[in-house]
N, C-alpha and C positions, 0 to 999 in steps of 0.2 A: 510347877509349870507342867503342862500338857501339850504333849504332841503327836502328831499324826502322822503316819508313815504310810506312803506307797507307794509298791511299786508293780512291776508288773504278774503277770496270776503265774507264768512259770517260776517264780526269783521269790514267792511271797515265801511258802514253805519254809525255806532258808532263813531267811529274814524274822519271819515270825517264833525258829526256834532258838534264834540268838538274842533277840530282845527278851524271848521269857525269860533267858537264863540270866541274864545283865540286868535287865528291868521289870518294872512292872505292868503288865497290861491290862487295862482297864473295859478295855472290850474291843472285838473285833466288828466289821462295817462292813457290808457286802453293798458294792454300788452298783447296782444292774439297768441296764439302757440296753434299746435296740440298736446297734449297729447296722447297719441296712446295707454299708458301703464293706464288709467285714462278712465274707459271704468264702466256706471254703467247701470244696470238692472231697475233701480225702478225709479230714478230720470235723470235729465241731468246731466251732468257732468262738471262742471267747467274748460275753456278754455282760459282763463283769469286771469291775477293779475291788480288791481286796484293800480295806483300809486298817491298818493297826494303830490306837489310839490308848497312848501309855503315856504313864511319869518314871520319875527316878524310881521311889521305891512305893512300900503298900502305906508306910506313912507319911507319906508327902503329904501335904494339904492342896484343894484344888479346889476354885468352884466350878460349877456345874449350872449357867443359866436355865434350865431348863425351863422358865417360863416366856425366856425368847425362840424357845422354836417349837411351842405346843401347834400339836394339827387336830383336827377334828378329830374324834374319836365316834368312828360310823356304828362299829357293832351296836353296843349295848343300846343308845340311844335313838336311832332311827329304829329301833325292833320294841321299845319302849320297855327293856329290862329292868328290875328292880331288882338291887343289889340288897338281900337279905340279909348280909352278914354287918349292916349298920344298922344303927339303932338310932331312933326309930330307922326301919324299911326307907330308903331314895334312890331314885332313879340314877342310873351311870352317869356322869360328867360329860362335858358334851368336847372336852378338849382330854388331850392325852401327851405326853411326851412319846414323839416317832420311837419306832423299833429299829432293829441296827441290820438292818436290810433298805437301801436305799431305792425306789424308784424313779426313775426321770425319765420320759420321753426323751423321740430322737428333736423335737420340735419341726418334725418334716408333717407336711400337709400333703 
């Protein structure tokens, strides 16, 4: 089983160094949005929720869909890259499994 933990970006530090030691972490998730409403004077503002996504231990078994959440994959193939280290020579893949930096708009117009 796979889980996901977060919480707030002061409290993660904590969090993230009690789970390495108990558990295993399988990677950490940076989820970045514009807060528009989240505006401070004195300090910067937090833009970000820190996601921790762990099991019990490093031999747990777990799957991993990863062909329910491929995205396009812009670099190599809008630039029309050929990946040299296959044989024969082919073009980069036109999907990718996301990186663990998350984007989302605020959906404000």
């Amino acid at each position: 089983m796979v889980v996901a933990l977060n919480t707030a970006t002061q409290h993660m530090a904590y969090l993230d160094v009690y789970v390495s030691v108990n558990y295993n972490v399988l990677c950490r998730i940076v989820w970045a949005y514009d807060s528009s409403g989240v505006q401070s004077k004195k300090i910067y503002g937090s833009l970000y929720e820190p996601i921790l996504m762990i099991n019990k231990n490093a031999k747990s078994k777990y799957t991993f869909n990863h062909e329910d959440i491929l995205v396009e994959a812009k670099t190599g193939l809008k630039r029309k890259l050929i990946d040299y280290r296959k044989n024969p020579p082919q073009l980069y893949k036109t999907e990718k499994v996301p990186g663990n930096v998350w984007n989302f708009g605020s959906g404000l117009k």
